[in-house]
Wavefront OBJ file of the C-alpha trace (Angstrom):
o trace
v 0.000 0.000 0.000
v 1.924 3.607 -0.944
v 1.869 5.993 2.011
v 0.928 9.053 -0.297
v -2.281 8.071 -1.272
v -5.349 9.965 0.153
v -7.957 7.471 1.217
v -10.730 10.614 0.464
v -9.559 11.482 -2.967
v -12.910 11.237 -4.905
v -14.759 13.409 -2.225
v -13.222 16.570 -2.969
v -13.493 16.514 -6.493
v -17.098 15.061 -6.385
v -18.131 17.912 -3.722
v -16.478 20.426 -5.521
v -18.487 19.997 -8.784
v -21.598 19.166 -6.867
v -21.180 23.308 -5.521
v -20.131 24.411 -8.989
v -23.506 22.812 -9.563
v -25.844 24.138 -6.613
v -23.805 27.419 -6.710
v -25.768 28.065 -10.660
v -29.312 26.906 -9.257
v -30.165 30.601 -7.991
v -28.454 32.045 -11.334
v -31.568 32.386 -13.572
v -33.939 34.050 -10.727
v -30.867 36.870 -10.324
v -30.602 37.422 -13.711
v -34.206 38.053 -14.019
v -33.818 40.200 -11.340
v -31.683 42.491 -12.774
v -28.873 41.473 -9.945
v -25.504 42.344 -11.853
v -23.571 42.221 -8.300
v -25.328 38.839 -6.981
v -25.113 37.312 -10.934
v -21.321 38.250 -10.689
v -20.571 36.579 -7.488
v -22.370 33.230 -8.498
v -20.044 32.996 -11.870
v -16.989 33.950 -9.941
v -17.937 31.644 -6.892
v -19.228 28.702 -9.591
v -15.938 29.310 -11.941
v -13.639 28.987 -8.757
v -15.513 25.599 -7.959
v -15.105 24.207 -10.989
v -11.095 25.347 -10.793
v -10.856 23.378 -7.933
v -12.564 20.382 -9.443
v -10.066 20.041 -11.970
v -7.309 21.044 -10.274
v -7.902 17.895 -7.234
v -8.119 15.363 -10.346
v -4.964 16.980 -12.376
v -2.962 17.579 -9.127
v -3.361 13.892 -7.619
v -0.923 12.520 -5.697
v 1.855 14.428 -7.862
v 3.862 17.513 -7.884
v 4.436 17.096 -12.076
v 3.264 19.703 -14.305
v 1.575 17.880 -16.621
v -0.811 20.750 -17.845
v 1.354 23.385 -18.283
v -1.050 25.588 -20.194
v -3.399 24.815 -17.719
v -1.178 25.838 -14.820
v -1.260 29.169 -16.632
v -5.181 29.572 -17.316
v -5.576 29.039 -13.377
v -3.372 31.984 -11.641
v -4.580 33.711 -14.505
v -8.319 33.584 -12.813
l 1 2 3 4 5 6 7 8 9 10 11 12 13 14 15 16 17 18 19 20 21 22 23 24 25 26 27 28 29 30 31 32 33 34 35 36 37 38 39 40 41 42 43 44 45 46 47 48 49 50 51 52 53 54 55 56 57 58 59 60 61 62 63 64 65 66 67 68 69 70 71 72 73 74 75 76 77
């Protein structure tokens, strides 16, 4: 059994995309609404959810850069 391997590993990634998820349910009512602030925070709160999604599954167990571009797009955001 290797030492380095994180017995919770699909829970983050699963969560994380579950809130990317629940985080876009309110989105329609706010746009309606006219809400530029509220519509703002749920894309900025949904897009960092969805960073950290992909990030858990690139990032696994491994300090490689096997996504260089990708590296890039995220501390761009």
């Amino acid at each position: 059994m290797d030492v380095n391997v994180d017995p919770t590993y699909p829970f983050f990634s699963v969560f994380a995309f579950c809130t990317f998820i629940l985080v876009l349910i309110p989105l329609p009512l706010h746009i309606q609404a006219w809400n530029v602030g509220t519509c703002s925070y749920i894309f900025w709160v949904a897009i960092a959810c969805l960073l950290e999604c992909i990030n858990s599954v690139v990032w696994r167990n491994n300090t490689l850069n096997p996504a260089p571009v990708w590296c890039d797009i995220c501390m761009s955001i």
